[in-house]
ROTOR-441780 format. One record per residue (C-alpha): residue number from 1; residue in three letters; y, z negated, x. Coordinates in Angstrom, 2 decimals. Layout:
BEGIN
  seti  fifi    north       up     east
   NUM   ALA        Y        Z        X
...
//
This chain:
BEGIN
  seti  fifi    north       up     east
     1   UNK    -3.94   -33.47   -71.39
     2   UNK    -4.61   -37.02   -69.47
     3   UNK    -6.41   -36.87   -66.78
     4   UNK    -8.38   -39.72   -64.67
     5   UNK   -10.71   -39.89   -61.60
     6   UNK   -13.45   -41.76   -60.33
     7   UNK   -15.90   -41.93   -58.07
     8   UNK   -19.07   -41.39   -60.37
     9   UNK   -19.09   -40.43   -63.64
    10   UNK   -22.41   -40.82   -65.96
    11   UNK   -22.93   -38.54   -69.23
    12   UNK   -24.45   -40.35   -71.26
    13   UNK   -25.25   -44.53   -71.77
    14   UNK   -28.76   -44.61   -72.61
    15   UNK   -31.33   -46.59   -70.63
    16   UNK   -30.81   -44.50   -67.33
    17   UNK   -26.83   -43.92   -67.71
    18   UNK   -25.78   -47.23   -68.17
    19   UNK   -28.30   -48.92   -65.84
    20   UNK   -27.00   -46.60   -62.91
    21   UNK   -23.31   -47.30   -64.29
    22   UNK   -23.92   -51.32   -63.62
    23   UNK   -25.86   -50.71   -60.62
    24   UNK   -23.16   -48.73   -59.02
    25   UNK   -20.52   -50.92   -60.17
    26   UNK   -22.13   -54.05   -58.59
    27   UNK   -22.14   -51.95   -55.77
    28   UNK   -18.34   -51.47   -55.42
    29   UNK   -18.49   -47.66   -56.85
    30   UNK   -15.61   -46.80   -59.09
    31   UNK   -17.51   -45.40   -61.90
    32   UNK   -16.41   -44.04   -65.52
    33   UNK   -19.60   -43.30   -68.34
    34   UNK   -19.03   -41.01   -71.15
    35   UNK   -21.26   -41.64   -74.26
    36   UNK   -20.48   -40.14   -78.04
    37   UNK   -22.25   -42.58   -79.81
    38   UNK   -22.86   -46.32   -79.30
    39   UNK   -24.09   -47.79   -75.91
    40   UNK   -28.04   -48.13   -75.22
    41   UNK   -28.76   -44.31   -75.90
    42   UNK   -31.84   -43.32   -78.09
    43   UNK   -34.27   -45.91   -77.46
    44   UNK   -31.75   -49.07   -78.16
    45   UNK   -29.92   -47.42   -81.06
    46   UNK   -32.78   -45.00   -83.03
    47   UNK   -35.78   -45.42   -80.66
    48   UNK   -37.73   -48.14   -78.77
    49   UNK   -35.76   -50.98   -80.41
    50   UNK   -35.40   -50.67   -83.85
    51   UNK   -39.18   -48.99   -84.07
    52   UNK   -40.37   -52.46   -82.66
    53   UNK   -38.51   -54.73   -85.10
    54   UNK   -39.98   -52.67   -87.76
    55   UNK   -43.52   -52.30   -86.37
    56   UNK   -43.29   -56.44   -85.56
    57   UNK   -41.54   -56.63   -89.58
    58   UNK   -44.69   -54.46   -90.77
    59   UNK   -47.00   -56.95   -89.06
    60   UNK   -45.77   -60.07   -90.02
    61   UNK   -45.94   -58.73   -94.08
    62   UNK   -49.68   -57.20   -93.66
    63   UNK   -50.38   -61.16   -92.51
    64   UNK   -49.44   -62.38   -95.59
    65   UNK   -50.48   -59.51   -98.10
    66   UNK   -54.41   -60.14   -96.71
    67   UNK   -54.22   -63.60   -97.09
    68   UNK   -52.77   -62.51  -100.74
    69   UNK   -56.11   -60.48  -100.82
    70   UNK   -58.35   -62.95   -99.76
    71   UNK   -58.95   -61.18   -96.52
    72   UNK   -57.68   -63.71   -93.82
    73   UNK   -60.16   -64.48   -91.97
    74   UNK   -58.68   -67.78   -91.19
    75   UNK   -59.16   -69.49   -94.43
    76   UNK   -55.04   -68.71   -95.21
    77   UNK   -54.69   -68.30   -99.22
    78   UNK   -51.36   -66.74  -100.69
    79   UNK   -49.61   -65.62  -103.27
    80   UNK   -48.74   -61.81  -103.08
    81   UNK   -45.58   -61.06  -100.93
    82   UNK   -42.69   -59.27  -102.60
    83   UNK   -40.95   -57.17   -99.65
    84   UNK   -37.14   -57.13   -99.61
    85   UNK   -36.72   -53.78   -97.34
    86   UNK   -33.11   -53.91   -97.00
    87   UNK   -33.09   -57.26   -95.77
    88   UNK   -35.67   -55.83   -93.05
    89   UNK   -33.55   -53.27   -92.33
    90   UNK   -30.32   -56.07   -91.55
    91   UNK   -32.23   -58.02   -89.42
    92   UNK   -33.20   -54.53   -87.27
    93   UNK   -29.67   -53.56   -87.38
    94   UNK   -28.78   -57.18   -86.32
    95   UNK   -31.09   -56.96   -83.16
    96   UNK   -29.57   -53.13   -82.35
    97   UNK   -25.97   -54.73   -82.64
    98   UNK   -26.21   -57.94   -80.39
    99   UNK   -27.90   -55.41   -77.53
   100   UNK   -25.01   -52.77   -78.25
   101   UNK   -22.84   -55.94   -77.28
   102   UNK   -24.81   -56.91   -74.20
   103   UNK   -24.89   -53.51   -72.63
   104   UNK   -20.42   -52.90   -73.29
   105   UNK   -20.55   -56.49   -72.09
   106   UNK   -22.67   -55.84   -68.40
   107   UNK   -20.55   -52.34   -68.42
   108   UNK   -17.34   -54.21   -68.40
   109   UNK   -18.75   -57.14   -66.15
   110   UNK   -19.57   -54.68   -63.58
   111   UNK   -16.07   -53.27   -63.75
   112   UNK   -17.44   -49.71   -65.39
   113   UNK   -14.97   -48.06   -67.27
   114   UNK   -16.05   -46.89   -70.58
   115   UNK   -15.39   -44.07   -72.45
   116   UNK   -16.41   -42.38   -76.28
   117   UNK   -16.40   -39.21   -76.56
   118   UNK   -18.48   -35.81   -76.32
   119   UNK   -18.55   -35.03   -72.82
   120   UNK   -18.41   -30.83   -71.22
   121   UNK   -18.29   -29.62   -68.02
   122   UNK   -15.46   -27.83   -66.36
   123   UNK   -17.29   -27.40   -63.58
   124   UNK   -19.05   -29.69   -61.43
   125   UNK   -16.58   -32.02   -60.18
   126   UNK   -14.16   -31.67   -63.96
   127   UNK   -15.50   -32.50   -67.10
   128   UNK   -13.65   -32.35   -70.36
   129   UNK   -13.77   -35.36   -73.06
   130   UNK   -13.55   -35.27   -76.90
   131   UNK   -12.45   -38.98   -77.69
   132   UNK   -11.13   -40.35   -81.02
   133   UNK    -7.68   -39.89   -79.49
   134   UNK    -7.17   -36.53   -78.35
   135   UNK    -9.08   -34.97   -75.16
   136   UNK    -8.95   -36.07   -71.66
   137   UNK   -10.09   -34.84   -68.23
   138   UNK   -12.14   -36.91   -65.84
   139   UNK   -12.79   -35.87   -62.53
   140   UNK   -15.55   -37.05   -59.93
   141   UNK   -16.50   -37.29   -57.13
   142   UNK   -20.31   -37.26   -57.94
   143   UNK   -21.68   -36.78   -61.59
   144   UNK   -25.04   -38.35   -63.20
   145   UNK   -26.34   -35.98   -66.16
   146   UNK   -28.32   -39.17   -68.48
   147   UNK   -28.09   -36.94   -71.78
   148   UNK   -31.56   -38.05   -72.59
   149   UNK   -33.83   -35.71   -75.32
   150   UNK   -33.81   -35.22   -79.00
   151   UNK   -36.38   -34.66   -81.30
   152   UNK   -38.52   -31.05   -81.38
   153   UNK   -37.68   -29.26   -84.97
   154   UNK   -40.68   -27.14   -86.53
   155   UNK   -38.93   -23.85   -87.21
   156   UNK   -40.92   -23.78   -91.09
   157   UNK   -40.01   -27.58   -91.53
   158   UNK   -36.04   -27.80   -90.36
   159   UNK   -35.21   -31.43   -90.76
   160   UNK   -33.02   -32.38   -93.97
   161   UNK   -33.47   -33.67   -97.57
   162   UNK   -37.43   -35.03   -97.18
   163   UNK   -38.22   -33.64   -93.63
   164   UNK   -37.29   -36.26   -91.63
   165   UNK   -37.39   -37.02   -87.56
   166   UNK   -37.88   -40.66   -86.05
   167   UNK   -34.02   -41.19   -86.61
   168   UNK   -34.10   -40.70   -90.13
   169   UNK   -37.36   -42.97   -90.84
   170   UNK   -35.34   -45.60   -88.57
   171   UNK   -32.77   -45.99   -91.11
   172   UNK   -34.31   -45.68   -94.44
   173   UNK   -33.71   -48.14   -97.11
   174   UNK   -36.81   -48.14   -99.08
   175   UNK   -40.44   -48.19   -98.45
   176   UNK   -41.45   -44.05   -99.27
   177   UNK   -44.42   -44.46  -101.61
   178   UNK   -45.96   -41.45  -100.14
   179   UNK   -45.13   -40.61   -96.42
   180   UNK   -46.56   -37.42   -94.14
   181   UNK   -46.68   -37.85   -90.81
   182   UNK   -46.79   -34.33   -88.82
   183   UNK   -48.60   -35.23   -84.95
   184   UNK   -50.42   -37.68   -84.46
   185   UNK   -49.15   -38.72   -81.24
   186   UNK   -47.41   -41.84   -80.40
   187   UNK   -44.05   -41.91   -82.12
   188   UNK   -46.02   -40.64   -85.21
   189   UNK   -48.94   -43.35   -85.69
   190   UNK   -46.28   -46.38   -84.44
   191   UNK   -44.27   -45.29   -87.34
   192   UNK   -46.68   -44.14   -89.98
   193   UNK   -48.72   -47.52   -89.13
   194   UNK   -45.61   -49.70   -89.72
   195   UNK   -45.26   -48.12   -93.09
   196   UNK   -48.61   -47.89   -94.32
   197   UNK   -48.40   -52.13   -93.42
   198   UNK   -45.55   -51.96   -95.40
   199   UNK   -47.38   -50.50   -98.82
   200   UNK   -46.65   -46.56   -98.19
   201   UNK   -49.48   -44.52   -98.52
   202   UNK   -49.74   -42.78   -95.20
   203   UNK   -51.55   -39.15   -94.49
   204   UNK   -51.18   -37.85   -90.89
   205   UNK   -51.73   -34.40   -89.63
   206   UNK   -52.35   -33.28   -86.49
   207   UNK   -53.35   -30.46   -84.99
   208   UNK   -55.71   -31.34   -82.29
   209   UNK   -59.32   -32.18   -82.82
   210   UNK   -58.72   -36.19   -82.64
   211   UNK   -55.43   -38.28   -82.77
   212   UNK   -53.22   -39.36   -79.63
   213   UNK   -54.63   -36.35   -77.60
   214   UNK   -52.54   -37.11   -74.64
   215   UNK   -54.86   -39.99   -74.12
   216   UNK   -58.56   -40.03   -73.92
   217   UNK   -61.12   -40.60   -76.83
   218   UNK   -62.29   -44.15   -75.73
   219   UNK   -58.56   -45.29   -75.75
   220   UNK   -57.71   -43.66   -78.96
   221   UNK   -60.84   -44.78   -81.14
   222   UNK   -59.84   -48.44   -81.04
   223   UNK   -56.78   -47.12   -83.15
   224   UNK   -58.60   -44.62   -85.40
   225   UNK   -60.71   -47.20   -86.81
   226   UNK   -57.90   -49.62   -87.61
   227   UNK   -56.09   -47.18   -88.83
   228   UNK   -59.37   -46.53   -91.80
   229   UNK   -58.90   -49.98   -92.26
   230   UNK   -55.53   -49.89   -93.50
   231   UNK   -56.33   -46.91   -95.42
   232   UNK   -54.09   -44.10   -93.61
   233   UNK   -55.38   -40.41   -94.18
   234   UNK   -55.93   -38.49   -91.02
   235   UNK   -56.19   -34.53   -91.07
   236   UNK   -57.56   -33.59   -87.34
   237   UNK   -57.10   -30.03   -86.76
   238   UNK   -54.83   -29.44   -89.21
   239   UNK   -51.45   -27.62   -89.24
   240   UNK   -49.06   -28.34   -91.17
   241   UNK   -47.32   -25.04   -92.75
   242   UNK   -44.42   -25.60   -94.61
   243   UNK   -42.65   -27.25   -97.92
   244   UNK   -44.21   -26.26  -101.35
   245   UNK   -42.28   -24.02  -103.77
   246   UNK   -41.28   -26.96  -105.48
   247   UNK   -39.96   -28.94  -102.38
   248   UNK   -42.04   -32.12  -103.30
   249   UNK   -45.13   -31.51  -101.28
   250   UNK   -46.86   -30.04   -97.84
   251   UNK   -48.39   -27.34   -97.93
   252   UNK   -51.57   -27.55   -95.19
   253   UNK   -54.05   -25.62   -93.41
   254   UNK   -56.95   -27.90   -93.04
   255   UNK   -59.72   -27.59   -89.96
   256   UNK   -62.15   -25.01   -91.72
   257   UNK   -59.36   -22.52   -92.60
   258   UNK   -59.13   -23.95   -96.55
   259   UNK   -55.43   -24.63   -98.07
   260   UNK   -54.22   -28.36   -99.23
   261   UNK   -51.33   -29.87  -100.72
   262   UNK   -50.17   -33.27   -99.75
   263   UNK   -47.15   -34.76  -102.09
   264   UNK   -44.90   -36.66  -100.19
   265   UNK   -41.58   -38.28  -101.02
   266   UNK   -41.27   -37.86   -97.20
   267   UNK   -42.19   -35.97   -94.22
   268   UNK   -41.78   -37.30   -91.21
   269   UNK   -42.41   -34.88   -88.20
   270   UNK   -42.98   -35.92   -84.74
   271   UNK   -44.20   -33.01   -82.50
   272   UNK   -42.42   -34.66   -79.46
   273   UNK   -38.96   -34.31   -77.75
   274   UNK   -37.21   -32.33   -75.69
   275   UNK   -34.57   -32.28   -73.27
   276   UNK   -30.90   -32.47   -74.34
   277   UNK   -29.47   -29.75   -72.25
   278   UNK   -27.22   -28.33   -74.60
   279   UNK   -23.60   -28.71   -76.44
   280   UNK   -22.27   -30.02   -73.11
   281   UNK   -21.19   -27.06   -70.87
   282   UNK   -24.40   -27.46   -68.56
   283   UNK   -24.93   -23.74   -68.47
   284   UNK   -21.16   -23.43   -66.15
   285   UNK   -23.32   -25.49   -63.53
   286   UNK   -26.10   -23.10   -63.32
   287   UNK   -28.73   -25.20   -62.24
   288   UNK   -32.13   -24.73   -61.36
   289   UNK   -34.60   -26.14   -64.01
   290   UNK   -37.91   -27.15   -64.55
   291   UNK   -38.57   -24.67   -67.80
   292   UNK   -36.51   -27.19   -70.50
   293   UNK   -35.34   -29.49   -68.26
   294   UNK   -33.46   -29.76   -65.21
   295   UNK   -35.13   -29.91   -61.93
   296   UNK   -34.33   -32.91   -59.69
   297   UNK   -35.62   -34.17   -56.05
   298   UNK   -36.77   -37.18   -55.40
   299   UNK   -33.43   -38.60   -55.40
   300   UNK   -32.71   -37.37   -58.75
   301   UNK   -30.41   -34.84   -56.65
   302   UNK   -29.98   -31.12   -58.76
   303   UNK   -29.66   -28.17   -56.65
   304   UNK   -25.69   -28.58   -56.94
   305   UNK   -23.95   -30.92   -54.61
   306   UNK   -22.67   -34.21   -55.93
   307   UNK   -24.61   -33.64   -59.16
   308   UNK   -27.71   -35.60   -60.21
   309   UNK   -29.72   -35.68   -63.32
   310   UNK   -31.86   -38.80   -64.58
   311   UNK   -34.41   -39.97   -67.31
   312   UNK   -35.36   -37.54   -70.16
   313   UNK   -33.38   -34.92   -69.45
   314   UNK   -35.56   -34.24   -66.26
   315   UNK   -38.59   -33.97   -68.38
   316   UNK   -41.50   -36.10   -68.40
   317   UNK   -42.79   -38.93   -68.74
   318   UNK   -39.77   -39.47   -71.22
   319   UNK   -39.73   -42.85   -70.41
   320   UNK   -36.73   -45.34   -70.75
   321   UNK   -38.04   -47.73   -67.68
   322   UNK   -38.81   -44.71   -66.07
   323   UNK   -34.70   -43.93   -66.52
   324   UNK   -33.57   -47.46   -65.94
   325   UNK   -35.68   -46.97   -62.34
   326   UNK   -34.25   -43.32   -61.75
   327   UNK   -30.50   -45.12   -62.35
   328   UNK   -30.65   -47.81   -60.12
   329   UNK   -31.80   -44.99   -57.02
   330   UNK   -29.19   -42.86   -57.72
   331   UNK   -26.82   -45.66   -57.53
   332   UNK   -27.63   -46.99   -54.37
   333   UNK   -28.14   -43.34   -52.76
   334   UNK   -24.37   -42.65   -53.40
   335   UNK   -23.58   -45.71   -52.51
   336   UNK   -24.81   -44.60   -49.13
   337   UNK   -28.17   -46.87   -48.98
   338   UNK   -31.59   -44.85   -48.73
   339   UNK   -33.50   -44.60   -51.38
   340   UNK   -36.10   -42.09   -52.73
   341   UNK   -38.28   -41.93   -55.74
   342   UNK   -41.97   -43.08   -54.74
   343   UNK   -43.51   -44.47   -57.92
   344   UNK   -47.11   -45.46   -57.45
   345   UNK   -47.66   -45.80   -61.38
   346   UNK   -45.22   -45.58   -64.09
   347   UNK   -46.20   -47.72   -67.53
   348   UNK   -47.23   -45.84   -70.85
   349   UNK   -47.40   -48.16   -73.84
   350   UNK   -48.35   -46.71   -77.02
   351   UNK   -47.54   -49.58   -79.64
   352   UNK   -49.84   -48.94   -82.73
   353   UNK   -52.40   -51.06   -83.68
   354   UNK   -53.72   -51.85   -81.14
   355   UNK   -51.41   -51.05   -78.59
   356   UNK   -52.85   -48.91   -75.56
   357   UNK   -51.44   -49.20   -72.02
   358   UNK   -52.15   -46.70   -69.43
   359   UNK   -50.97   -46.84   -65.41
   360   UNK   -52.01   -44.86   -62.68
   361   UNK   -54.88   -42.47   -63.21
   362   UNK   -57.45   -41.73   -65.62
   363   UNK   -61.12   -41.49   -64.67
   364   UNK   -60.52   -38.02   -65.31
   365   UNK   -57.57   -37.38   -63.66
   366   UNK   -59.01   -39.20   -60.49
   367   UNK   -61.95   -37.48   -60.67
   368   UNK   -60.13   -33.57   -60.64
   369   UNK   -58.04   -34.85   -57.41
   370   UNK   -61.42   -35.01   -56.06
   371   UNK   -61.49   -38.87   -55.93
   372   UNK   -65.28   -39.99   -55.81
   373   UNK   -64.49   -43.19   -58.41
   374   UNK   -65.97   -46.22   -59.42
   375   UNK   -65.07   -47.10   -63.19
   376   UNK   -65.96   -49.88   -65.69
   377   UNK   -64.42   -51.89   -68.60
   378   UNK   -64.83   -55.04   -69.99
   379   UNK   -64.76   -55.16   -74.08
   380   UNK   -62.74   -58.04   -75.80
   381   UNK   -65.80   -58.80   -77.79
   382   UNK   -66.60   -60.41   -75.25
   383   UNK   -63.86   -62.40   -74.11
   384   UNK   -62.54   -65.70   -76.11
   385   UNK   -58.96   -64.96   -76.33
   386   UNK   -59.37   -62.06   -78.34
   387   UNK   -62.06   -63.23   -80.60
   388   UNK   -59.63   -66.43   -81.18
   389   UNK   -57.11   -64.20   -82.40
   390   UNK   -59.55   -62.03   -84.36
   391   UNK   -58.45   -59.27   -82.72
   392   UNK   -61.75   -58.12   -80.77
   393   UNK   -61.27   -53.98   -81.15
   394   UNK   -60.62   -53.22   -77.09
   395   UNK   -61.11   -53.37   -73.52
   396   UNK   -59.50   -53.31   -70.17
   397   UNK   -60.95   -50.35   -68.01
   398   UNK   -60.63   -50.46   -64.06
   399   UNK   -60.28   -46.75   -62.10
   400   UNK   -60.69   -47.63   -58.22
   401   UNK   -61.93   -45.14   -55.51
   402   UNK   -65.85   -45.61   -54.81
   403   UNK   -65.15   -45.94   -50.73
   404   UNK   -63.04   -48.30   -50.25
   405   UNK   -61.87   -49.69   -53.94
   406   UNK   -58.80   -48.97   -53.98
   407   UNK   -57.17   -48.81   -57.60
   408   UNK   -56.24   -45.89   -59.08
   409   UNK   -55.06   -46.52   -62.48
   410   UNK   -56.15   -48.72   -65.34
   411   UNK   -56.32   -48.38   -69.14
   412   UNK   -56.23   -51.08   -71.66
   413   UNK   -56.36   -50.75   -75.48
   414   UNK   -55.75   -54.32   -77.65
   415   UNK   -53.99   -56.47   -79.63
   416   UNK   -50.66   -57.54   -77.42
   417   UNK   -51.78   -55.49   -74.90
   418   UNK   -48.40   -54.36   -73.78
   419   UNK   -47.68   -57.93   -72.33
   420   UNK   -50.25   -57.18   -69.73
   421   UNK   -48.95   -53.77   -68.38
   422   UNK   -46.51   -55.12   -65.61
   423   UNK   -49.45   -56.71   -64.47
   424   UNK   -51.34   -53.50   -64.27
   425   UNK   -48.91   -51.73   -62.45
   426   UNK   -47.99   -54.65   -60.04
   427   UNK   -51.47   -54.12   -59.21
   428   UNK   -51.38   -50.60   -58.26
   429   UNK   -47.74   -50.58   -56.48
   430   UNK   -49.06   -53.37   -54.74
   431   UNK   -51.53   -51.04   -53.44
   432   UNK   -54.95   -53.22   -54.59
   433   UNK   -58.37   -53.15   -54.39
   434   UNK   -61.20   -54.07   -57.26
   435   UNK   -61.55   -57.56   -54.34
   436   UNK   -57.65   -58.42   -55.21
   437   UNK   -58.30   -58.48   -58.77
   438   UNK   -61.77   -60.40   -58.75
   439   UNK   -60.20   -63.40   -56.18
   440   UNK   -57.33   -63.54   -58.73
   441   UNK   -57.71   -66.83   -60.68
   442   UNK   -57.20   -65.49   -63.96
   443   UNK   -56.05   -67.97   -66.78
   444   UNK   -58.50   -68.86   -69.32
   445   UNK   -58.17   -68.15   -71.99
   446   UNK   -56.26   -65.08   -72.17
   447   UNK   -57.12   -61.30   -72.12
   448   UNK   -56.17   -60.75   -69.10
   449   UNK   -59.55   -61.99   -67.82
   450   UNK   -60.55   -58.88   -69.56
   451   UNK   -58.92   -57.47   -66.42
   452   UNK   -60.65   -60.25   -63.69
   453   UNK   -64.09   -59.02   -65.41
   454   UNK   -63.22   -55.22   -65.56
   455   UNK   -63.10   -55.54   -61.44
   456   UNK   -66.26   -57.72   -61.27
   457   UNK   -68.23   -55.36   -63.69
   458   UNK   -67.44   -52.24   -60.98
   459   UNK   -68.14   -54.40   -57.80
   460   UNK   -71.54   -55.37   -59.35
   461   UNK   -71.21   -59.01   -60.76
   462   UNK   -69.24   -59.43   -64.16
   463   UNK   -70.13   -63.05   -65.28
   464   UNK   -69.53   -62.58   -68.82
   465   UNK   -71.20   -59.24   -69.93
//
């Protein structure tokens, strides 16, 4: 069996793995990164990417079928669209291809040594590789676990033949006419959204009381309205049981106990992810862990020497910028410089329509840390930007501590909104105060004065509310 050495080796190429793997080879560290499938891990290849060209596809084709309708409200007359899904489906692949390229391409600029296969530890310093050619041993000096998560399966609804995960709905080729989505969190409602814009009809269950629990109900009512408007079903406190005798259909148990069928040509179910911790030896290395996922310091350090663990696989928030940042430190820590994990705010974007940003803290969460808080928003119906793009469902909400302003977090739900949430968290790293924000010249006009107004509103003089 061949064997080969280096200083670092990275499991897996995802987001975190091969953003540590460039780091450290810029850096002068010999460094090797195993990865079974194609670079860019779950969110470039079946994740973040490919749900955004659709979601952006699905957008651009609900345009044109309103104006069809007679529903623009911009005086834009059609005729009806005809959608040519597989053609949508190339130009997704397309985008997933060219950034496949540009990640080997920074790998092999950086002078990281790639490697496919299925990856297994030996022990902590020896791992064992499954390539195309035969199997090979790599040994390290220091080894970066980046194996990311996978999708949770519902024991009554295994996935296969209509029960489908986010992978599978990534790579359909036709439009389902009838789609169920099971939770009604993020990954759910971005996809079923996208597809109901697309002509599926769309039922979600979930079994909280309201939709997008993790956030709260003034964030998450914006997108409950829009998504009446585009006619998706919703089933709150629901639970979905299992597949019908005939295999075609759902079989529910609604909110007051009764029993409902839901026909579907698929079921899509997105309960959340987990930790990938299995398949590749990880239980030789005995580490400690977090309950699913393995427990890290903040250097991304496991409790074994010379082994650190990064992005998903260290449990929430299963973030791919939060991997990219983990990456880089771990880099840089074996490459002897001092660095340690000290995020004031990490980013959540959830992109439905509209798309809700959170950083920092809610006024909840600030509030149970004992914070005494001063909190207000400013509602795009009320600033021009929005109401030019007839987009006014929204606001920008401002969470600052009552004695001396200092921010705490801030939530925004809107059209676009995303493009405003490295603003928001500049803000907070930056270690701000409401006065930061309201001195800020804000551009007019855009939505981020939404933001300029939020902090005015809270220190007592909003000018346009």
């Amino acid at each position: 069996m061949d064997e080969i050495s280096c200083n670092l080796l990275i499991i897996g190429a995802g987001p975190g793995g091969y953003t540590c793997a460039i780091r450290a080879g810029q850096l002068g560290i010999d460094t090797i990164v195993i990865e079974a499938e194609k670079p860019g891990g779950t969110c470039l290849n079946v994740g973040c990417i490919p749900s955004k060209a659709l979601i952006h596809a699905a957008g651009e084709y609900e345009t044109i079928a309103r104006a069809a309708e007679g529903k623009s409200a911009f005086g834009i007359f059609t005729e009806k669209p005809t959608l040519d899904f597989a053609r949508t489906v190339a130009w997704k692949d397309s985008i997933v291809r060219r950034l496949n390229g540009g990640v080997a391409g920074l790998l092999k600029r950086a002078g990281v040594r790639f490697v496919a296969g299925r990856a297994r530890f030996r022990d902590g310093k020896m791992v064992e590789v499954e390539t195309p050619s035969g199997p090979q041993m790599v040994h390290a000096e220091a080894v970066v676990i980046a194996t990311g998560s996978k999708p949770i399966e519902l024991p009554s609804l295994p996935f296969g033949g209509r029960v489908i995960s986010s992978t599978e709905a990534l790579a359909l080729i036709e439009v389902p006419k009838r789609l169920v989505v099971v939770g009604g969190g993020y990954i759910g409602l971005e996809l079923g959204t996208a597809f109901a814009k697309l002509g599926a009809a769309v039922t979600v269950v979930e079994s909280e009381p309201r939709i997008l629990p993790q956030y709260d109900g003034d964030l998450s009512g914006p997108v409950a309205r829009h998504l009446r408007v585009l006619g998706v079903a919703v089933l709150t406190g629901a639970k979905a049981k299992a597949l019908a005798a005939d295999g075609t259909a759902l079989a529910t148990e609604t909110a007051d106990g009764g029993q409902t069928t839901l026909e579907a040509d698929k079921i899509l179910v997105t309960v959340g992810r987990k930790p990938a911790t299995t398949g590749f030896g990880l239980d030789l290395l005995d580490l400690d862990m977090d309950g699913p996922s393995i427990r890290i310091d903040d250097g991304c350090r496991t409790s074994m020497r010379g082994v650190f663990a990064i992005g998903d696989v260290t449990g929430e928030p299963m973030l791919a910028h939060r991997a990219m940042a983990q990456g880089e430190i771990v880099a840089e820590i074996i490459a002897g410089r001092r660095r340690a994990w000290d995020r004031i705010s990490i980013p959540a974007i959830c992109f439905t329509d509209p798309e809700i940003v959170t950083v920092g803290l809610s006024p909840s969460e600030a509030s149970s840390e004992a914070f005494e808080i001063k909190t207000d928003l400013f509602p795009f119906k009320a600033n021009g930007r929005a109401l030019t793009l007839d987009r006014e469902d929204g606001f920008i909400r401002t969470v600052a501590r009552a004695d001396n302003h200092l921010l705490l977090g801030i939530q925004a739900v809107g059209a676009g909104i995303a493009e405003l949430s490295a603003a928001f968290s500049l803000a907070l790293e930056m270690g701000a105060r409401l006065e930061d924000i309201a001195m800020t010249i804000h551009a007019h006009p855009t939505q981020s004065e939404a933001f300029h107004e939020a902090a005015l509103k809270s220190l007592g003089h909003a000018i346009h509310i």
